[in-house]
C-alpha positions as CSV (number, residue, x, y, z in Angstrom):
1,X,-77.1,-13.3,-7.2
2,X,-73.2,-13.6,-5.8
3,X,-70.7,-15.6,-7.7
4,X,-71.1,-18.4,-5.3
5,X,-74.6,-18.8,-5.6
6,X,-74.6,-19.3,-9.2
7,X,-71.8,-21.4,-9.2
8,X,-74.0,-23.9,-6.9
9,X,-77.0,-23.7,-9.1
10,X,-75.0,-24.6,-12.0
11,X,-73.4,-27.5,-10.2
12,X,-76.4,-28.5,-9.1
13,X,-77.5,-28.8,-12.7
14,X,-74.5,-30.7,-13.9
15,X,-75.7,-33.4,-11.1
16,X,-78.9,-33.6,-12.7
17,X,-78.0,-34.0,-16.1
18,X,-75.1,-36.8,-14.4
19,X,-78.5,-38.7,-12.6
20,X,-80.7,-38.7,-14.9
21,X,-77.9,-39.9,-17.8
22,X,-76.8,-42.7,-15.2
23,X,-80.5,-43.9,-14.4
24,X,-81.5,-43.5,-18.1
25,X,-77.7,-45.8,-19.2
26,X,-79.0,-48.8,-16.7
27,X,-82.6,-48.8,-16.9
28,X,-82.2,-48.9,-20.6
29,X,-79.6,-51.9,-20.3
30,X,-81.8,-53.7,-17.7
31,X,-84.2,-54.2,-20.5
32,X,-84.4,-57.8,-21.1
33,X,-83.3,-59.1,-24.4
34,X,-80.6,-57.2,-27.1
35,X,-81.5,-54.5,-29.0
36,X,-79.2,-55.9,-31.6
37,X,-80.5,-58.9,-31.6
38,X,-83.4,-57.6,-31.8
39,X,-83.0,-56.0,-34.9
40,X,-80.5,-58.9,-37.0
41,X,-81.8,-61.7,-35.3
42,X,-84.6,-62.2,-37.5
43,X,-83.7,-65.8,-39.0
44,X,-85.5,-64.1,-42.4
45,X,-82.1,-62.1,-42.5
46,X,-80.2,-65.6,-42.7
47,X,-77.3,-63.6,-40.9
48,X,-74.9,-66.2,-39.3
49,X,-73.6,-66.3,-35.6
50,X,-69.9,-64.9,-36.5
51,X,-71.9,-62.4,-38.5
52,X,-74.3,-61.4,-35.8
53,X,-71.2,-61.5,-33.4
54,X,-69.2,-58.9,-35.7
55,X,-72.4,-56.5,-35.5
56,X,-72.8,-56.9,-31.8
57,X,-69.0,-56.1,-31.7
58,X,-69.6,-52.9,-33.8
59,X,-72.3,-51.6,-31.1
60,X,-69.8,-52.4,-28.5
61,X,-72.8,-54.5,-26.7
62,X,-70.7,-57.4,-26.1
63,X,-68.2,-55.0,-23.8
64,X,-68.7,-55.4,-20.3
65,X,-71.0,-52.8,-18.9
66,X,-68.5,-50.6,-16.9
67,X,-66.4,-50.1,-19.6
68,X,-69.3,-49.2,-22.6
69,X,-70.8,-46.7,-19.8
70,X,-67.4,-44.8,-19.1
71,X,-67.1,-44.9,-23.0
72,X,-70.8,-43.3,-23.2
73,X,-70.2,-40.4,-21.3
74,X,-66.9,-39.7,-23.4
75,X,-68.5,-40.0,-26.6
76,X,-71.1,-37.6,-25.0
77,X,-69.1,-34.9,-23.7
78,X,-67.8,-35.1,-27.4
79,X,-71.7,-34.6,-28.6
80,X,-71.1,-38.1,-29.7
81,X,-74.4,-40.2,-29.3
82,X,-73.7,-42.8,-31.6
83,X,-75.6,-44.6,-34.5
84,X,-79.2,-45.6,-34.4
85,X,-79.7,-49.5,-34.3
86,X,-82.7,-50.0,-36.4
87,X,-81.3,-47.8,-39.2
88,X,-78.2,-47.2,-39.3
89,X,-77.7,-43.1,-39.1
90,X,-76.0,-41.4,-36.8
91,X,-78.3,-40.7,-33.5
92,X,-76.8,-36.8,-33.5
93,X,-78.1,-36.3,-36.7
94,X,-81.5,-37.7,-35.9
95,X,-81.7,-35.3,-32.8
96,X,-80.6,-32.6,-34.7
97,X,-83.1,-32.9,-37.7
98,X,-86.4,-33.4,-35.2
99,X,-85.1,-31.1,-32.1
100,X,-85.8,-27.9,-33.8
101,X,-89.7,-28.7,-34.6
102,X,-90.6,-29.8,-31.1
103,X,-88.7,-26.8,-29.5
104,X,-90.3,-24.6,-31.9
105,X,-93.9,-26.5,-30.6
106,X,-92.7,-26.6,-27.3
107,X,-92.1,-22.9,-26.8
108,X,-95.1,-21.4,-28.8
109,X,-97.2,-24.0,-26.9
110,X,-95.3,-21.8,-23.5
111,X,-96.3,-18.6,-24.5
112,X,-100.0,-19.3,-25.0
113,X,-100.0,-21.4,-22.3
114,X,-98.9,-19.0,-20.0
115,X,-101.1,-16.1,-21.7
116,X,-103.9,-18.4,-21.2
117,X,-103.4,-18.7,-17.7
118,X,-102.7,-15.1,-16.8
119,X,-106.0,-14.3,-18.9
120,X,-108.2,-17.0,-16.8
121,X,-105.9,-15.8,-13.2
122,X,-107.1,-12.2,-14.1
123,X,-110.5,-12.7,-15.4
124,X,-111.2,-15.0,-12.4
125,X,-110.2,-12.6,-9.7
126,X,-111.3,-9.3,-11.3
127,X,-113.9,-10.1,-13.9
128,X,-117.0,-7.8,-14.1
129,X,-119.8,-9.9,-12.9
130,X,-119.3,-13.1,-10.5
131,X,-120.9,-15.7,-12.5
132,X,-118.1,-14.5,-15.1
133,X,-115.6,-14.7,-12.2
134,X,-117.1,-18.1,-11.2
135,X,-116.9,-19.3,-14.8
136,X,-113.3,-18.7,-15.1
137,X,-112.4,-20.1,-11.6
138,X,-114.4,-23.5,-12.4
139,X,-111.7,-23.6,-16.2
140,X,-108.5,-24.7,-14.3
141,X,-110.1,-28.0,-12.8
142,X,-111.9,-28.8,-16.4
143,X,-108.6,-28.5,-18.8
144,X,-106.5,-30.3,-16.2
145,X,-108.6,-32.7,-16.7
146,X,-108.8,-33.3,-20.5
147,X,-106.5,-35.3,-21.8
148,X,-104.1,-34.4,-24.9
149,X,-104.8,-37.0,-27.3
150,X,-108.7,-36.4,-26.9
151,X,-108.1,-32.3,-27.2
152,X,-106.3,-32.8,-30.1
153,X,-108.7,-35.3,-32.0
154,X,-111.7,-32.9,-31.2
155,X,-109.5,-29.8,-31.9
156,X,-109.1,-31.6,-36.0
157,X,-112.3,-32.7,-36.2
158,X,-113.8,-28.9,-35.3
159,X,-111.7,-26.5,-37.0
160,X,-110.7,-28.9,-40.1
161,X,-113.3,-31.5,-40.7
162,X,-116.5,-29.4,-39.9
163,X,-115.4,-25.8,-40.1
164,X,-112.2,-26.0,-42.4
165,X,-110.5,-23.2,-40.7
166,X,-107.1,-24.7,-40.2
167,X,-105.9,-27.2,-42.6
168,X,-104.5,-30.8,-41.4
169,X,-103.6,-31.8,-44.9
170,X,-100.9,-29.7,-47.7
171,X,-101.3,-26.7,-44.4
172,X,-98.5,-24.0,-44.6
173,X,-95.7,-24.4,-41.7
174,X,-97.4,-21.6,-39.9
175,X,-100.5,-23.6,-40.0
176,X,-99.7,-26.8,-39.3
177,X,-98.5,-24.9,-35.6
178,X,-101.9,-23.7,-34.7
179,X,-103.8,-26.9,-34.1
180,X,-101.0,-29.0,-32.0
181,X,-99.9,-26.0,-30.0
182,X,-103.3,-25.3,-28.7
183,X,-103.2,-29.0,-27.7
184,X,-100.0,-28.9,-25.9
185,X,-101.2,-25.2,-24.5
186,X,-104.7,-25.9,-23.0
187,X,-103.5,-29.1,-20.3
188,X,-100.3,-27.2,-19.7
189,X,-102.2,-23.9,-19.0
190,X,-104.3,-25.2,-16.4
191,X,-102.1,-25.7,-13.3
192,X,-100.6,-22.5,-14.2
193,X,-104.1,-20.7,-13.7
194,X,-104.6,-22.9,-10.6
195,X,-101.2,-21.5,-9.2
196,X,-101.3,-18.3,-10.0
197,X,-104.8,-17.8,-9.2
198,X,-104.0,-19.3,-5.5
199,X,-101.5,-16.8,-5.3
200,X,-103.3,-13.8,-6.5
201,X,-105.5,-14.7,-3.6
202,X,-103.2,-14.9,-0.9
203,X,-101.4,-11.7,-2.4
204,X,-104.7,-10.1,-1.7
205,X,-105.5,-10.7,2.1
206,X,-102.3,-9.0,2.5
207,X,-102.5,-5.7,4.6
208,X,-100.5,-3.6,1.8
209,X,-103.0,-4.1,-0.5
210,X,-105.6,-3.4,1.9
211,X,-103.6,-0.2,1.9
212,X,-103.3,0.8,-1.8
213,X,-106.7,0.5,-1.9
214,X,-107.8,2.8,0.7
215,X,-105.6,5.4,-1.2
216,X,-107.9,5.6,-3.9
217,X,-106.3,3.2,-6.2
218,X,-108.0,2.0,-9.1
219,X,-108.5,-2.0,-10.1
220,X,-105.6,-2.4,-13.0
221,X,-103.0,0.1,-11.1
222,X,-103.7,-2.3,-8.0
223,X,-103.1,-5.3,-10.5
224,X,-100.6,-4.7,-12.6
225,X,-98.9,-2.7,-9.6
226,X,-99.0,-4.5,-6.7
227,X,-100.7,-7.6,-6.8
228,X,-99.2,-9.2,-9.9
229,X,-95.5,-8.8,-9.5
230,X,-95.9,-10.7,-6.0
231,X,-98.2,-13.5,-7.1
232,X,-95.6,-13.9,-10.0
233,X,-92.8,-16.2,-8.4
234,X,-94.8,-19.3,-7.9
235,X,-96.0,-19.0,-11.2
236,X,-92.9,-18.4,-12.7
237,X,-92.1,-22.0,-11.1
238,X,-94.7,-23.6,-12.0
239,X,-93.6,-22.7,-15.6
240,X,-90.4,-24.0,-15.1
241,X,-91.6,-26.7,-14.0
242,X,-94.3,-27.4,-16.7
243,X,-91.9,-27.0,-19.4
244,X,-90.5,-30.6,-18.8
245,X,-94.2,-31.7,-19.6
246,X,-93.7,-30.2,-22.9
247,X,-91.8,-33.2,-23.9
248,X,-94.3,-36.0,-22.7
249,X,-97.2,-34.6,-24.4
250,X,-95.5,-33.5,-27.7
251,X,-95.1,-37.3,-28.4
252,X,-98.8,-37.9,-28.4
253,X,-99.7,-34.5,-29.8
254,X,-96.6,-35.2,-32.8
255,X,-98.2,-38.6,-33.3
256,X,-101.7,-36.9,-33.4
257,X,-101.1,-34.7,-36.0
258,X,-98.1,-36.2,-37.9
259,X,-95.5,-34.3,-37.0
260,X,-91.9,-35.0,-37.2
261,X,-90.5,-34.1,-34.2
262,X,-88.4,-35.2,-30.7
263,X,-91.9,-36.6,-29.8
264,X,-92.2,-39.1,-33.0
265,X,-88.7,-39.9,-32.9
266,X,-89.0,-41.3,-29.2
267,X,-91.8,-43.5,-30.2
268,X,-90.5,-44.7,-33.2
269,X,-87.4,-45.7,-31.2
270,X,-90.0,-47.1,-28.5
271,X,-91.5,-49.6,-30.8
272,X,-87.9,-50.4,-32.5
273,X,-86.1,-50.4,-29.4
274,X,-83.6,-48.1,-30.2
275,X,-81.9,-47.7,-27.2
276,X,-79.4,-45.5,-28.8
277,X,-82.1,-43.3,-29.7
278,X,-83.9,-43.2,-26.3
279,X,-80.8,-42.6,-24.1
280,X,-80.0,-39.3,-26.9
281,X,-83.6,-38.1,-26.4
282,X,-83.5,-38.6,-22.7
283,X,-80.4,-36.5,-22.3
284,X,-81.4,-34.1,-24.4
285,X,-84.9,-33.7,-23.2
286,X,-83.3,-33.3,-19.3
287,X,-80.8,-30.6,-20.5
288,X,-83.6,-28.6,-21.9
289,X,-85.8,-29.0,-18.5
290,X,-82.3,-28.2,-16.2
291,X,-81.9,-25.2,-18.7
292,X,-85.1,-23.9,-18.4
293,X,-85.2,-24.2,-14.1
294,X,-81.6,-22.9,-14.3
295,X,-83.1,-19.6,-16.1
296,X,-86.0,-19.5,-13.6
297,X,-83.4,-19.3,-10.7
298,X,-81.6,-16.7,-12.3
299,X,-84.3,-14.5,-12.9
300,X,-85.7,-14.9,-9.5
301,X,-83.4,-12.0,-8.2
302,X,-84.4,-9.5,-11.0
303,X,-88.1,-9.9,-10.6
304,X,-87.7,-9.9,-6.1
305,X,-85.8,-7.2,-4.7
306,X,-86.0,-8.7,-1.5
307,X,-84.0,-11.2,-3.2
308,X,-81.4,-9.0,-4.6
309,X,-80.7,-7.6,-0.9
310,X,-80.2,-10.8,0.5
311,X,-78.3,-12.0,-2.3
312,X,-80.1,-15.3,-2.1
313,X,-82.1,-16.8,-5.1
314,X,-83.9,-19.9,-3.1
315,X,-87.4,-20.4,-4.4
316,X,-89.6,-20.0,-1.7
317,X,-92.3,-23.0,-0.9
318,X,-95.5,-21.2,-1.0
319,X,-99.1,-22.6,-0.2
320,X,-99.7,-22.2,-3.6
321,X,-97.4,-24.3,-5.7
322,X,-98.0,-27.3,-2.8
323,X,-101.6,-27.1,-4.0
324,X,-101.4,-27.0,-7.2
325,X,-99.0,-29.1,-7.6
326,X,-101.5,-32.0,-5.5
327,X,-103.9,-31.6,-8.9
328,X,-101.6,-32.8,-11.4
């Protein structure tokens, strides 16, 4: 990748993170009502106007909203995010203490997930016996279609309540893992499978492979040789891509099984409307996604020689990732 291409992917990023910060700032001050208010207007508190005037002042909510958004993006270019409304602490704090369980979810829930749909994508295209083949081809379609909440509830109610394998309550740090990053893993793994499936297949009809085989080649030297490494790119997008989805279903899968996390933070902040809190976890959720891409464009050019001659790093549209991106 030249000097110039990387230096437009990364500025392509910093845009991103600039949109989705603006659009986050005024749809979050569109709401109707005051957070503040919200929170000290309670007449139970028996705080008085000058009172609730000084705390408004102390937010800065009763700036005019040109001036507090200019004074946002200062304070976070400074890793500034402010204090929380509802209690008090400072948001960067907050982030900092639940960040590091739902990345840790986040990126074991990855791995499996994309072990899970390299296992099915195999399986499905080389299995022994075509009702095994058929089997695996008909599991895409089915997890897509579960939903996470309901995976998790049955996932507790299997291995904890009837078969005790995998504690919910008092479990080990280790344990408490297994259960919500299966959750996260099985919806997530799906349109992976669908995608790289797809692309196995189309790798297939191609005449080179029609070739290898002819030469005597055997079934896993034709896999892990020739077909694999070209079906690999649109999968390796898709992952990318998936890894933003992370986030939205670690809130439902942290407030499934209790964990603190990114995921309980942002509904906490939901019901309390902590818009503090929501723009930090917006940001910060948007940074990890741009991240993420940005290392999927970067390895594009290492894993494609084709790539690497042309000195161009452009993901390629591909049959593929159109389709299987129509299922989600």
């Amino acid at each position: 990748m030249t000097l110039g291409l990387l230096a437009r992917r990364v500025g392509q990023a910093f845009l991103v993170l600039a949109l989705a910060y603006t659009a986050a700032y005024v749809l979050l001050a569109a709401l109707p009502g005051d957070a503040v208010l919200a929170r000290y207007g309670n007449p139970e508190l028996g705080l008085s106007p000058e009172q609730l005037a000084e705390i408004r002042a102390t937010y800065g909510v009763d700036r005019p909203f040109i001036a507090r958004y200019l004074d946002s993006i200062g304070a976070f270019l400074r890793g500034d995010f402010g204090y929380s409304v509802y209690s008090g602490a400072k948001v960067s704090d907050m982030i900092a203490e639940a960040l590091p369980s739902t990345l840790t979810l986040a990126g074991i829930a990855l791995v499996g997930a994309v072990f899970l749909a390299v296992v099915i994508a195999f399986t499905a295209s080389f299995g022994p016996g075509r009702w095994l083949r058929g089997l695996f081809r008909n599991l895409p379609p089915l997890f897509v279609s579960l939903p996470v909440f309901w995976i998790g509830i049955v996932l507790i109610q299997v291995f904890s309540f009837k078969l005790g394998l995998v504690p919910v309550i008092g479990a080990s740090p280790a344990q408490a893992l297994i259960l919500p990053a299966i959750t996260l893993m099985i919806p997530i793994a799906a349109p992976l499978a669908q995608v790289f499936l797809r692309s196995i297949d189309e790798v297939r009809e191609q005449p080179f492979v029609a070739v290898v085989r002819a030469r005597g080649a055997s079934t896993s030297w034709l896999l892990w040789r020739n077909v694999a490494p070209n079906a690999l790119l649109p999968a390796l997008t898709m992952a990318g891509l998936l890894f933003g989805e992370l986030v939205g279903g670690a809130i439902v899968t942290e407030a499934v099984f209790g964990r603190v996390g990114i995921g309980s933070l942002t509904a906490q902040a939901v019901a309390q409307r902590d818009t503090p809190v929501l723009l930090a976890v917006v940001v910060i959720a948007t940074v990890v996604f741009v991240t993420i891409n940005l290392v999927v464009d970067l390895l594009y050019p290492v894993l494609d020689a084709r790539l690497r001659r042309s000195g161009t790093a452009t993901r390629t549209p591909t049959r593929s990732a159109t389709s299987a991106g129509g299922t989600r």
